[in-house]
Structure formats: structure tokens, C-alpha cells
C-alpha positions in Angstrom: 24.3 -0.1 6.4 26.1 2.9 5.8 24.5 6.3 6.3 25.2 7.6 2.5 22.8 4.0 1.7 19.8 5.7 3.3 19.0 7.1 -0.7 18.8 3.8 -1.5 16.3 2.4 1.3 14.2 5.4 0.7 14.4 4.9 -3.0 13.1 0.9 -2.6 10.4 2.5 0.3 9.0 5.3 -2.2 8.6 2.7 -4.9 6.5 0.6 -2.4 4.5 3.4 -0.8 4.0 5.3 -4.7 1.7 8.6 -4.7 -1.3 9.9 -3.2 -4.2 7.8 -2.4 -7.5 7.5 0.0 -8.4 4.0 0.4 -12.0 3.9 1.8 -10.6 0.5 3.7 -7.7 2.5 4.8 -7.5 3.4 8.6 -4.2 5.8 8.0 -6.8 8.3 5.2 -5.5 10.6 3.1 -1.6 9.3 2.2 0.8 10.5 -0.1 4.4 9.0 -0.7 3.5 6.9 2.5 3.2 9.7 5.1 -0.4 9.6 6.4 -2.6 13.1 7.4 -1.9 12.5 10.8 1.7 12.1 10.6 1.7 14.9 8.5 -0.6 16.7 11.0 2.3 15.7 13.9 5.0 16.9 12.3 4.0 19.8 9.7 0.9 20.9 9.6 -1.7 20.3 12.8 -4.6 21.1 11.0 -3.3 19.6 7.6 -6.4 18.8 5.0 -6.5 15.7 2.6 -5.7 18.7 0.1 -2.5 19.7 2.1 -1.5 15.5 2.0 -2.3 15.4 -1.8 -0.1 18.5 -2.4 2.8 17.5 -0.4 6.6 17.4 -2.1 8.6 14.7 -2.5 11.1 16.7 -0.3 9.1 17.0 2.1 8.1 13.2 2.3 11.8 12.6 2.4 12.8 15.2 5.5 10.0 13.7 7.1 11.2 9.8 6.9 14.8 10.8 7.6 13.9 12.3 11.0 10.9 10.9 12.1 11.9 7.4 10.9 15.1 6.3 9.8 17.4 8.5 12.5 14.5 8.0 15.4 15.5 4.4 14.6 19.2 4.6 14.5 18.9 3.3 11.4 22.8 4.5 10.6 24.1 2.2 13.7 22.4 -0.8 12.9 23.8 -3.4 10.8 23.6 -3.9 6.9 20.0 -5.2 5.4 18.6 -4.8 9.5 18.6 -1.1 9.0 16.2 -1.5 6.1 14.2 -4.2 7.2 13.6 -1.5 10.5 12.8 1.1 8.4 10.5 -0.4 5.9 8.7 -1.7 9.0 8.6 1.5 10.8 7.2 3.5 8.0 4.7 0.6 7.4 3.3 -0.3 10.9 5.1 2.6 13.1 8.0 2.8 14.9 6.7 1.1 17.6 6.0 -1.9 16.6 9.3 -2.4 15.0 11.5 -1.6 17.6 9.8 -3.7 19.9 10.0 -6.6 17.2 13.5 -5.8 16.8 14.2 -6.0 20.6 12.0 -9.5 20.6 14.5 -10.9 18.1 17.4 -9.7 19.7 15.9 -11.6 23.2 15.6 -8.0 24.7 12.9 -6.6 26.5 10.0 -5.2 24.6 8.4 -3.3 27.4 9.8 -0.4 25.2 10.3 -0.1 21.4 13.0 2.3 22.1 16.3 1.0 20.5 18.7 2.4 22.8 22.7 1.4 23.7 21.9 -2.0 24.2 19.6 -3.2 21.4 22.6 -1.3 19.3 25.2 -3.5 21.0 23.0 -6.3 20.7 22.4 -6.6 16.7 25.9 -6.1 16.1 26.5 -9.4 18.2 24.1 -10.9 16.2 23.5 -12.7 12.5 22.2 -9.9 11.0 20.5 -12.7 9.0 18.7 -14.0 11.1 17.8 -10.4 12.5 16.3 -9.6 9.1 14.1 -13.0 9.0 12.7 -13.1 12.3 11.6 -9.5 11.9 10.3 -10.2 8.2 8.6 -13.2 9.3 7.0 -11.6 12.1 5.9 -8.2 9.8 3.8 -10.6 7.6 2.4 -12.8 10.3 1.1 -9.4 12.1 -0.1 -7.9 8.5 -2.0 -11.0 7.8 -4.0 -10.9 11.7 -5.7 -7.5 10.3 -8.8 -7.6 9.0 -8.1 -5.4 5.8 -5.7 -8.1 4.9 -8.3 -9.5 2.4 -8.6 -6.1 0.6 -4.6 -5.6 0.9 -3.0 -8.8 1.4 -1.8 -9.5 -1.9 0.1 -6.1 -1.9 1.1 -6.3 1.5 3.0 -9.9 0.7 4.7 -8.8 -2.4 6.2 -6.4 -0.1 7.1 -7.8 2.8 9.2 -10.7 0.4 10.7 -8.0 -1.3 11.9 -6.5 1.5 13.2 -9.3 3.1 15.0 -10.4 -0.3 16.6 -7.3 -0.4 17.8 -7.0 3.5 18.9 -10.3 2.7 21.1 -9.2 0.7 22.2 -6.5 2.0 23.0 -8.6 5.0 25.0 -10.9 3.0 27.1 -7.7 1.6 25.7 -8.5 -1.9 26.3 -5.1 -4.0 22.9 -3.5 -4.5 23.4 -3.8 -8.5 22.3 -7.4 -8.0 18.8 -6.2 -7.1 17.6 -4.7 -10.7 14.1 -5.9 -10.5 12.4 -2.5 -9.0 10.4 -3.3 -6.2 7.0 -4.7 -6.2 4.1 -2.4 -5.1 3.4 -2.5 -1.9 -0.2 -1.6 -2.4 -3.4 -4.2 -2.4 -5.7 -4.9 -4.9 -9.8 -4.6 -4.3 -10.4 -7.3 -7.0 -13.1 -6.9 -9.8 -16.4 -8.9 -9.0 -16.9 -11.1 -13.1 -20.1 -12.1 -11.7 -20.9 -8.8 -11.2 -19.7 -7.4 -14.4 -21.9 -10.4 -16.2 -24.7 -9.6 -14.1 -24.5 -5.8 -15.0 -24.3 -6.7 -18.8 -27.0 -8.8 -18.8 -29.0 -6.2 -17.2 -28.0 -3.7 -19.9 -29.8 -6.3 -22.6 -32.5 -7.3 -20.9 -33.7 -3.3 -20.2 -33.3 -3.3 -24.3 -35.8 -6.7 -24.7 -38.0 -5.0 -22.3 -38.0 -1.9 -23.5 -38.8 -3.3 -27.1 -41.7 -5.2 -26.0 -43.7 -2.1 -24.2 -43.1 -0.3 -27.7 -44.5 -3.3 -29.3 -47.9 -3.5 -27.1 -48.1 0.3 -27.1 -48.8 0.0 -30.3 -46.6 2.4 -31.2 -44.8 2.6 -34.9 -41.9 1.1 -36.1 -39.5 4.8 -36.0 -41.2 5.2 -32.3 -40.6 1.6 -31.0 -36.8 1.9 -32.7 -36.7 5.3 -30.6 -37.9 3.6 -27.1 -35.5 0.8 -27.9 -32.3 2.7 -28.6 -32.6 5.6 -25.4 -33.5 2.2 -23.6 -30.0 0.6 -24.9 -28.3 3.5 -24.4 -29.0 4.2 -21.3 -28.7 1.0 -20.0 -25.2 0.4 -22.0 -23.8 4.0 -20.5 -24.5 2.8 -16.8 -22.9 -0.4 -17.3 -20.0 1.2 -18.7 -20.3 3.9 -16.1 -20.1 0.7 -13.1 -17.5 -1.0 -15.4 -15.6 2.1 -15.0 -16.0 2.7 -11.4 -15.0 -0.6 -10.6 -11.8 -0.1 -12.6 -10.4 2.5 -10.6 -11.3 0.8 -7.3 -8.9 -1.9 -8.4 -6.1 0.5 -9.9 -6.4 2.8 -6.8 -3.1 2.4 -4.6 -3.9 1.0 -1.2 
């Protein structure tokens, strides 16, 4: 890939990656436009806050994956579609891992991740293709080992095929144009529990019946029982709504 096509890999990654977000099941914390607080503590701020990562430019997200990711990859030497199957993977999992994946599909060495002289030489002499599968292939089989795969799976999958579509492409010296659908969110989705939802709301009407029959053997009068009954309801209908609510932005909240 060209160098002036790193806009375009960094446009597809900050579609996946999106804003700020603090996933409780999360091991990188407080994010924002995919840069974690401790990459933003290693190369901004050491003693960055989750309010520093929340108020982070765009800019800065952007100097940040052109040094500390795309050019500490080589990314402008390697070939077409590998350079942003690399990236994506670098920003995703670190650097690490994909250069040693990279140096595993190119039969190299992975004792180091570094891609140096000879992985360059090496993934010019190869199907670029095949480059982009293998490491694609590998990415999901090593996302879906984790543990928080369950809470981030789904997210992570739609990812990792849209990535590799789009490599693919790339690879194939497709014109980007082809690619209009925008990319699929990267981020997983902490389902909403119906059972619990039913559960809730069956609570909220059974603290009304309840709540209707003490006013009834109080003895109490009609406008008192009709009192007891509604703060009863209303209270019960405002928590559920309150859970319902809760639960909602769990499952909208970017992973």
C-alpha cells in the first residue's frame, strides 16, 4: 500500500475502534478512538487519568497510530491489503503479536516480532493473499481463545471479516470505491437478559397485588388503599424502568 493510503486504513480502523468507552470486562480500561490509558500513559501523558483518555483529540489519536503503529510496523514497505491487515492487528492485539504472526506466515522466525530487512524482503516474495488470510485467520482464532470472547465475540468477528474483506481487496488491487459498505463495529455486545426483563416486570405487578391486599386487611378506606396501591406501583414501575434502563446502556456501550 502506498503511504498517501495510510488516511484510508486509519479511516476503516477509527470506524471500528469509534469513541470513548470503559468496558467493565475490558482489560485495556479507559479507551478512546482505540488508544488505551496505558498507551496513552507511554506515549503522552505518564500519569494520564480516565478524564485525560475521555478528552483526548482525534489528532492526537491519529499522531499516536501513525508513529507508534503504522511506521513502527513499516506499514509503508509492506505490500497492498498486508499493510492493513498489520495495522488493524497491531492496534487491536499490539504490535507484538502481529509481527510475530506476520513473521509465522512468512515461515520466519518469531523469536522477535520485529519486522526488519528480511520479513520486508520476504512479503514482497510472497502472495500477499495468502499473507492477509493466514494472518486473518490466525487474529480470530487467537481472539476467540480469550475468555472475554463471550462478552465481545460477536463484535470482534464482524471485525476481523471485515478486515480481511477489505485487505483482500486491497491485495487484489481492487480500487477502494468498491468497498462502500462502512465498516462494521468492531465493538461486542453484553446481550440483554428477556428472562430477566420478564422477571423484573413481573415483580413490578406483583409488589402492586401485594401492596393492595395489606391496604385491604388494614382496613383501611378506599382513597387510602388506592394511595398504598399507586406509591406501591409506582415505585415498583420506576425501578423496573430504572434496571430496563441500565441494562440498555450496558448493551449500547462500545466494547
Amino acid at each position: 500500500m502506498a503511504a498517501s493510503s495510510y488516511d484510508d486504513a486509519l479511516r476503516r480502523l477509527l470506524a471500528h475502534e469509534g469513541g470513548y468507552t470503559n468496558h467493565p470486562s475490558d482489560p485495556g480500561g479507559p479507551t478512546n478512538f482505540g488508544i488505551t490509558i496505558y498507551d496513552y500513559r507511554k506515549y503522552v501523558k505518564p500519569n494520564a487519568t480516565a478524564a485525560d483518555v475521555r478528552a483526548m483529540s482525534v489528532v492526537e489519536a491519529k499522531a499516536i497510530y501513525r508513529s507508534k503503529y503504522w511506521a513502527a510496523q513499516r506499514c509503508d514497505e509492506l505490500p497492498a491489503g498486508v499493510d492493513y491487515a498489520v495495522f488493524d492487528y497491531g492496534v487491536n492485539s499490539g504490535i507484538g503479536r502481529s509481527g510475530k504472526v506476520l513473521r509465522r506466515a512468512l515461515l520466519l522466525s518469531d523469536r522477535t516480532s520485529v519486522i526488519d530487512d528480511e520479513a520486508i524482503a520476504a512479503v514482497r516474495a510472497t502472495d500477499a493473499s495468502r499473507v492477509v488470510t493466514e494472518i486473518c485467520e490466525e487474529r480470530l482464532r487467537f481472539l476467540q481463545s480469550l475468555s472475554t470472547w463471550k462478552v465481545f465475540g460477536a463484535g470482534w468477528g464482524r471485525r476481523v471479516a471485515d478486515v480481511k474483506k477489505a485487505a483482500l481487496a486491497m491485495a487484489s488491487g481492487a480500487p477502494l470505491s468498491d468497498l462502500t459498505r462502512s465498516p462494521a463495529s468492531g465493538r461486542g455486545v453484553v446481550p440483554i437478559n428477556s428472562v430477566a426483563q420478564q422477571g423484573t416486570a413481573g415483580a413490578a405487578v406483583a409488589a402492586g397485588v401485594v401492596a393492595a391486599q395489606q391496604a385491604h386487611q388494614s382496613g383501611a378506606g378506599a382513597i387510602e388503599s388506592l394511595a398504598i396501591i399507586a406509591l406501591a406501583l409506582g415505585l415498583s414501575v420506576s425501578g423496573w424502568l430504572y434496571w430496563h434502563w441500565r441494562q440498555r446502556q450496558q448493551q449500547e456501550r462500545p466494547a
